[in-house]
C-alpha positions in Angstrom: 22.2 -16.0 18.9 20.1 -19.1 18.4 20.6 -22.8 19.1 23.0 -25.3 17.0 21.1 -25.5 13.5 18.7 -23.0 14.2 18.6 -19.4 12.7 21.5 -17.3 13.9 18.9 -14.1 14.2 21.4 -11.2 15.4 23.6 -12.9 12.3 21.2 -12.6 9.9 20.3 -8.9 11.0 24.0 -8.0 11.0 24.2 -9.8 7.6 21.4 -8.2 6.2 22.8 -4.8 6.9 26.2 -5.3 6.0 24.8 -6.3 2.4 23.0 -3.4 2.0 25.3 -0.8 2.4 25.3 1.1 -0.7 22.5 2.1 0.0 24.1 4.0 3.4 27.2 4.8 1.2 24.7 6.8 -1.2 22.7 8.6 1.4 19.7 6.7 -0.2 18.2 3.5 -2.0 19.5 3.0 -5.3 17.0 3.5 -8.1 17.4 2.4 -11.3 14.9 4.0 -14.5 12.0 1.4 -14.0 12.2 2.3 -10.0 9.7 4.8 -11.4 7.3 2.0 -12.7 7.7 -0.6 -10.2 6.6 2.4 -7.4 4.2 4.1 -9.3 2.2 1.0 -10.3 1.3 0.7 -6.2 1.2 4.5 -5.6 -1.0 5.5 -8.5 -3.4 2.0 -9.2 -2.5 1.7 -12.7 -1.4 -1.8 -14.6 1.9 -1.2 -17.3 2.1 -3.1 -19.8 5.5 -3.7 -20.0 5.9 -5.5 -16.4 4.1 -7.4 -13.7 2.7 -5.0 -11.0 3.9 -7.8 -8.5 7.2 -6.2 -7.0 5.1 -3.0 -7.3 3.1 -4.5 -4.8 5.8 -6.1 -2.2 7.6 -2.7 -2.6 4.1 -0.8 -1.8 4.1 -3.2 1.6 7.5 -2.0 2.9 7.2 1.7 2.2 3.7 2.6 3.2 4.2 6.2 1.8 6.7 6.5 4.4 9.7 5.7 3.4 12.2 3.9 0.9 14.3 2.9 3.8 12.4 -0.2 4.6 13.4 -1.7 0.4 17.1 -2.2 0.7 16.7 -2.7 4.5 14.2 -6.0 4.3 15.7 -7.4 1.3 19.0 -7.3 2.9 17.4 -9.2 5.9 15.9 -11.9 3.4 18.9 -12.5 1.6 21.2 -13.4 4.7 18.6 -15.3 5.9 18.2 -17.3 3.0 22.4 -17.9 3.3 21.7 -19.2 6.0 19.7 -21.8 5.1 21.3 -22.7 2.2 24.6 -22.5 4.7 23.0 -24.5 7.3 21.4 -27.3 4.3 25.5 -28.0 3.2 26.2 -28.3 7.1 27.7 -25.1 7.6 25.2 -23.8 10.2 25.8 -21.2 13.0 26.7 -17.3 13.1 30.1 -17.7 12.0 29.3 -18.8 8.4 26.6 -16.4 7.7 28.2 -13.5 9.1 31.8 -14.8 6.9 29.6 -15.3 3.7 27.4 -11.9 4.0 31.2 -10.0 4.9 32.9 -11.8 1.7 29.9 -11.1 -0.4 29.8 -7.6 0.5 33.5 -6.8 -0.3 34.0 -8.7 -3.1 30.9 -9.4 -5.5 28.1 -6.8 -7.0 25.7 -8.7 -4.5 25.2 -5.4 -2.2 24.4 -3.5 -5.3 21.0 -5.6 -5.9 20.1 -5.7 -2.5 20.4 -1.8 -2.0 18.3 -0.7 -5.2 14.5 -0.9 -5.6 14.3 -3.2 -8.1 13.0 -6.8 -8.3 16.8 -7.9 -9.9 17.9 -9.6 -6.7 15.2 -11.6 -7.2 16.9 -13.9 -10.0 19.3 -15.6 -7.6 17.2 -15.8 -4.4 15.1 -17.8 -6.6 17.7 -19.9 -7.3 18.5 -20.7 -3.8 14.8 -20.8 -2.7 14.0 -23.3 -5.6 17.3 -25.2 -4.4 16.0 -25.7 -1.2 12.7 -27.1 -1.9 14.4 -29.9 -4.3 17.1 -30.8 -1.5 16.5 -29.4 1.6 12.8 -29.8 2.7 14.1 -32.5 5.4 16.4 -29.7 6.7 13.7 -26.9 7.0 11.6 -26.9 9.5 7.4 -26.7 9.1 7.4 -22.2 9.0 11.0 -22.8 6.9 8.6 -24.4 4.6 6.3 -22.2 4.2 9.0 -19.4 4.2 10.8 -20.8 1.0 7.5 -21.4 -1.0 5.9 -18.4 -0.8 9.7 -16.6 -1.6 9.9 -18.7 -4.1 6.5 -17.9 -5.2 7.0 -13.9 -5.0 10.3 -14.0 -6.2 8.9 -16.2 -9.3 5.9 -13.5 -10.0 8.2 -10.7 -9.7 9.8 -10.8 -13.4 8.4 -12.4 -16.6 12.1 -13.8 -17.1 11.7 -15.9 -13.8 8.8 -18.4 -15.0 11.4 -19.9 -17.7 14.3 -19.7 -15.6 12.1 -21.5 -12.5 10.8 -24.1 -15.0 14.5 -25.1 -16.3 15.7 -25.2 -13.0 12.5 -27.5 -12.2 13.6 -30.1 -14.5 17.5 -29.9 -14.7 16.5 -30.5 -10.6 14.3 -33.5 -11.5 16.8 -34.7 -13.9 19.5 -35.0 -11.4 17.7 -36.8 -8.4 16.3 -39.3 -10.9 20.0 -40.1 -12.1 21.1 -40.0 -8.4 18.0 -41.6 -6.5 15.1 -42.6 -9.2 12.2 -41.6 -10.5 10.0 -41.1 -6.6 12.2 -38.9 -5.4 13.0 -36.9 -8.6 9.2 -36.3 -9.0 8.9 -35.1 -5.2 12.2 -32.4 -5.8 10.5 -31.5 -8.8 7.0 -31.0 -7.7 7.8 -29.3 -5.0 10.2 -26.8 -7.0 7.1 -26.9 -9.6 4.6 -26.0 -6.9 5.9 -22.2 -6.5 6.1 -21.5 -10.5 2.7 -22.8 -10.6 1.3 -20.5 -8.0 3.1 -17.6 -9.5 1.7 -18.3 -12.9 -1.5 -18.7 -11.7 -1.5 -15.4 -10.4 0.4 -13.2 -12.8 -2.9 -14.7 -15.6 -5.2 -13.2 -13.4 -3.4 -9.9 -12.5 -3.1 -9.8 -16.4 -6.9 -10.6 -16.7 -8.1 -8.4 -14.5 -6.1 -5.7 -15.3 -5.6 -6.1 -19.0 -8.8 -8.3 -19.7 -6.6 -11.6 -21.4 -5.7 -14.2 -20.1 -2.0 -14.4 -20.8 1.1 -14.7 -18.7 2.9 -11.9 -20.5 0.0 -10.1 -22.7 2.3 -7.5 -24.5 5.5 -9.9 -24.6 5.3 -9.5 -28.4 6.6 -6.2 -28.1 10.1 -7.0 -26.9 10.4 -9.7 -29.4 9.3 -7.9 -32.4 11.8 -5.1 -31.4 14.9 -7.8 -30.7 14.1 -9.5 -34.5 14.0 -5.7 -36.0 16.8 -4.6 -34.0 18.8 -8.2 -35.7 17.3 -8.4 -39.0 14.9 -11.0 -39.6 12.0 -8.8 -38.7 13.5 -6.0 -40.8 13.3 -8.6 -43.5 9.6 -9.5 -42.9 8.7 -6.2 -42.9 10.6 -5.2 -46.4 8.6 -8.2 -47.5 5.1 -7.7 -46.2 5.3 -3.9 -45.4 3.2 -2.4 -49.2 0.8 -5.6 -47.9 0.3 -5.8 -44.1 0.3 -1.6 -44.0 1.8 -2.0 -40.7 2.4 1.4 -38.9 5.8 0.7 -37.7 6.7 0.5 -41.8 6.3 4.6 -41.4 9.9 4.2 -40.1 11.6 1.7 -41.8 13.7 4.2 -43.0 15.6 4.8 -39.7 15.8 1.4 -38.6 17.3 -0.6 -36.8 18.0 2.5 -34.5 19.4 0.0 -31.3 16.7 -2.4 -29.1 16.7 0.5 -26.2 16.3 3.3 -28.1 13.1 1.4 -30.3 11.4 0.5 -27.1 12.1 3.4 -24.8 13.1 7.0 -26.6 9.9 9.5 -26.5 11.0 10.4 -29.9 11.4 6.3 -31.4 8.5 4.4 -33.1 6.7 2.4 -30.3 5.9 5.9 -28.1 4.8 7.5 -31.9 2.5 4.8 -32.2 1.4 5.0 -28.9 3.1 2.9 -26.5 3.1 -0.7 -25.8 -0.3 -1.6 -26.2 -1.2 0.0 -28.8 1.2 -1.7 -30.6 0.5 -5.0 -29.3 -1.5 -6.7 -32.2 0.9 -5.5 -34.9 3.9 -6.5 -32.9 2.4 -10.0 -32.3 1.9 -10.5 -36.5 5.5 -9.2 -37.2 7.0 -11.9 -34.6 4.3 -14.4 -35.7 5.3 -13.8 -39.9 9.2 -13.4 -38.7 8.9 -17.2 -37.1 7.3 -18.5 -40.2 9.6 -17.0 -42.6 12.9 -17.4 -41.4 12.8 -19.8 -38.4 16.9 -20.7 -38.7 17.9 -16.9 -38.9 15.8 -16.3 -35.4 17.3 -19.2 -33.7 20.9 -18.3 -34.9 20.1 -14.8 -33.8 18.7 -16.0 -30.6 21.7 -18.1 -29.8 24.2 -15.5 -30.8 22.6 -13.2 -28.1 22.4 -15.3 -25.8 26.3 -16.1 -25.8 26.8 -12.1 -25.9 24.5 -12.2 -22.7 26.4 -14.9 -21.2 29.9 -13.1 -21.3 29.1 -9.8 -20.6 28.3 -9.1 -17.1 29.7 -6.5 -14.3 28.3 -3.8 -11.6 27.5 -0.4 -12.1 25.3 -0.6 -15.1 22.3 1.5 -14.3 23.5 3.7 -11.4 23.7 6.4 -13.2 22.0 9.8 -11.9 18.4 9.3 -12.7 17.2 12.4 -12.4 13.3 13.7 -13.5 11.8 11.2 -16.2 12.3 8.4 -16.5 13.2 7.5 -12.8 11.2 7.3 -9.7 12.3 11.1 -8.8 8.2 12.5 -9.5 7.2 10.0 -7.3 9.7 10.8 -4.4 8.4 14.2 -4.6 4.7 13.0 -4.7 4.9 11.0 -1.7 8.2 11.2 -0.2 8.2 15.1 0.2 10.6 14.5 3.3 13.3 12.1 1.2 13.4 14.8 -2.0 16.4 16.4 -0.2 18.4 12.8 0.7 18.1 11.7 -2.6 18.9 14.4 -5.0 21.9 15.5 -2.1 22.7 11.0 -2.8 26.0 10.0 -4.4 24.1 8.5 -7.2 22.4 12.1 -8.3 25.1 13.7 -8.3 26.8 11.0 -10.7 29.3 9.9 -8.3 27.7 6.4 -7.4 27.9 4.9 -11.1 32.0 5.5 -11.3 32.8 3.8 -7.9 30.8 0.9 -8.4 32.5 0.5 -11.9 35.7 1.3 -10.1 35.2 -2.6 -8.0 33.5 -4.0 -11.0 36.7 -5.5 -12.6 37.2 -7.3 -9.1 33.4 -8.4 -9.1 33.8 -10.0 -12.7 37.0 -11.8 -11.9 35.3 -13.6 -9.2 32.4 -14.3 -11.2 34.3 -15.9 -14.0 36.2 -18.0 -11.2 33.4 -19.4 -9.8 31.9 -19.9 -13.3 35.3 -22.2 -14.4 35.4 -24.1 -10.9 31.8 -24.7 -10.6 32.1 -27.6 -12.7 34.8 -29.1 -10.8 33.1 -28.6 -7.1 30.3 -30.5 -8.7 32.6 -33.2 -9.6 34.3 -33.4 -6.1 31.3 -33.7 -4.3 29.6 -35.5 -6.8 28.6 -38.1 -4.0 26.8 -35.2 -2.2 23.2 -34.9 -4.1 22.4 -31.6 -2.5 26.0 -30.5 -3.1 26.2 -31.9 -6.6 22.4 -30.2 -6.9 23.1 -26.8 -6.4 26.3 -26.6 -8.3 24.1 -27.9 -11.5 21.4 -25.7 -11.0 24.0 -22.5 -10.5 25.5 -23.4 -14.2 21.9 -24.2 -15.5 20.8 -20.5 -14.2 23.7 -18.7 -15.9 22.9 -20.4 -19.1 19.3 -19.6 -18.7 19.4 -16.4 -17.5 21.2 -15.2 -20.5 19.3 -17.1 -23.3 15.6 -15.7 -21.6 17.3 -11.9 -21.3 19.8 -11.8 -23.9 18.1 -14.1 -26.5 14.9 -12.5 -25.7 14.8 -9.2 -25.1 17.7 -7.2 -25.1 21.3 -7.7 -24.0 22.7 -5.4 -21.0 25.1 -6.0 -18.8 23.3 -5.8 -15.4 21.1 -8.8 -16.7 23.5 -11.4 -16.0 25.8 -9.2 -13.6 22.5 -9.6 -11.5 23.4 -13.6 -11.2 27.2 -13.7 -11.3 27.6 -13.3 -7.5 26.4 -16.6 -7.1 29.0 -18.6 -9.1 31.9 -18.2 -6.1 29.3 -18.1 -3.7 28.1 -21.7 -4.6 31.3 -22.5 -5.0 32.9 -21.7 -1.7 29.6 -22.8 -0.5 30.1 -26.5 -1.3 33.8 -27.3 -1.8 33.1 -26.1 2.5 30.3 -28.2 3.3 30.5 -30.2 6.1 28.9 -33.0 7.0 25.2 -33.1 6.8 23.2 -35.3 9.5 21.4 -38.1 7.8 17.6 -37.2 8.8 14.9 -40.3 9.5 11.7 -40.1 11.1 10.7 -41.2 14.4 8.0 -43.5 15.7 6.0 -39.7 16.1 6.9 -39.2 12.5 8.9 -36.2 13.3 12.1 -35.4 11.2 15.1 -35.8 13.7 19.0 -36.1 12.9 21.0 -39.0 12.7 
């Protein structure tokens, strides 16, 4: 398949489709609501304000108007090769282990779930790993591994606003540990070189935003998910009781019928925001409600914040969002737009007819027992293999990323289940991963200055 240490290609191809086969199980990609969106954005050259147009645009790359075949299929191949360089960084190189970790993965987490839908959720976790591998192991990559990782790391970051925090704690709980471990040189190289990605990606989400929105912001309508999360708990209901006779903001028109639920505010044709005219249009107002809320009752947002966050944390599974998405919202216009010749496979799919959602939930109780192992034995694989930096690393920064993946989803925006069922696959993978490490060869450089093992 390839030589010792190399990439075991035909592994990673077989691992690749093994991990997406819900999507051959449905007779189609899953799609998910903001499938719709995260298509159209591409197809019909339009900017949304509620999420970057960059997984619009990788998607757009794979499809070609042709087909949505080519989604599940090349983020299954990215994902087991990306195992296998985290496999082959622990010492477990070869065919064998990625073929073993794609199988177990595949029967026994939600992971398949991600990779088969068209959706940039997958995302979280291979940013995880990609970030992982810059800190601790650039010596083990070679030159086009490199460049590989960054620029996954790099998409992967640009893909979803709740990356850039995640990617920047992960940065510094990275730094944090090498400096501990090694000192201050090396923690700044493992940090700057997880740093360099997130900077790239940030860099060009502003001027997507700028160009397409005309500001210069990262996230130019955040506001509007946080004004609806401090209604939807109370402190902004408070502001606005407060300020509403003053401020005349429009959203005081229904104060009478809030809070109605964080979904419902943001998404319903018949709620507020699409009565005041979407997103945008609310933008301003949102951003003095949040700004007002902040000032007024700082302690009330911070306890609300936390308490979501800790709902977020502990309430994860598969099968939230496979429902049959059928018409509006979904991507189901857009299929029969430009993928006249898919219409049939998708509406004759398991997941249109409403069979999908109840199998997957069927293997969700399995999926979350798993998860919550790995959760509780993560801290003790980082203590046996304390010794093992890389090891120790990527135990750390699998406990950081479930803590901050539910305090940026669930303290930020709203709490659902897929947000952190979209991570939880990782916690027995990274433990399995390094409690069956092997050894990794010490690497020096020669009198060339090439990296060889020793």
């Amino acid at each position: 398949m390839a030589e010792r240490g190399g990439t075991p290609v035909l592994a990673v191809v077989l691992g690749g489709l093994i991990l997406a086969w819900p999507a051959a199980w449905n007779g189609y990609p899953l799609v998910f609501a903001d499938t719709g969106t995260y298509l159209g954005q591409a197809l019909l050259l339009y900017l949304g304000w509620d999420r970057p147009a960059t997984y619009s645009v990788f998607a757009h790359a794979l499809h070609w108007r042709l087909t949505l075949w080519t989604i599940p299929v090349v983020q299954g191949l990215v994902t087991a090769h990306l195992l296998s360089l985290v496999l082959r960084t622990l010492g477990r190189p070869g065919a064998r282990a990625v073929l073993l970790a794609c199988g177990l993965l595949a029967l026994a987490t939600g992971l398949p779930f991600l990779v088969a839908q068209v959706m940039p959720d997958l995302f979280t976790t291979l940013v995880v790993l990609a970030l992982w591998l810059l800190g601790f192991g650039w010596e083990r990559l070679g030159r086009w591994e490199r460049w590989y990782v960054l620029l996954l790391a790099t998409a992967g970051i640009a893909f979803h606003l709740s990356h850039v925090p995640l990617a920047a704690g992960l940065a510094i709980v990275a730094g944090a540990v090498t400096w501990v471990a090694r000192g201050a040189p090396p923690a700044l190289g493992a940090a700057g070189r997880m740093a360099a990605p997130l900077g790239v990606a940030m860099l060009a989400l502003v001027a997507l935003n700028a160009a397409g929105h005309g500001r210069l912001s990262l996230s130019p309508f955040g506001s509007v998910f946080m004004a609806a999360r401090l209604i939807d708990d109370g402190p902004g209901l408070r502001t606005m009781d407060a300020r509403c006779e003053e401020a005349g903001w429009q959203v005081c028109a229904w104060r009478a019928q809030l809070p109605m639920g964080f979904n419902h505010f943001l998404w319903e044709p018949d709620a507020p925001l699409a009565r005041m005219g979407g997103g945008k249009a609310w933008g301003a107002e949102a951003s003095d409600i949040v700004r007002e809320t902040l000032a007024r009752e700082p302690g009330a947002v911070v306890a609300e914040t936390l308490r979501n966050a800790w709902r977020q944390f502990v309430w994860f599974g598969t099968g939230d969002g496979l429902e049959p998405w059928r018409g509006v919202p979904g991507p189901e216009p857009l299929i029969v737009r430009f993928f006249p010749g898919e219409l049939g496979a998708f509406r004759e799919s398991r997941q249109y007819a409403g069979l999908l959602q109840p199998e997957a939930r069927a293997l969700s109780p399995l999926h979350v027992a798993l998860g919550w192992l790995g959760l509780a034995l993560l801290p003790a694989a980082a203590w046996l293999r304390r010794r093992d930096l890389p090891a120790l690393a990527l135990c750390l920064m699998v406990l950081a990323a479930s803590l901050g993946n539910a305090l940026v989803t669930g303290g930020l925006s709203g709490v659902n289940e897929r947000y952190q069922g979209r991570i939880a696959w990782l916690f027995p993978f990274a433990v399995a991963a390094v409690l069956a490490s092997g050894r990794v060869p010490r690497t020096v450089r020669d009198a060339r200055g090439a990296t060889v093992n020793a």
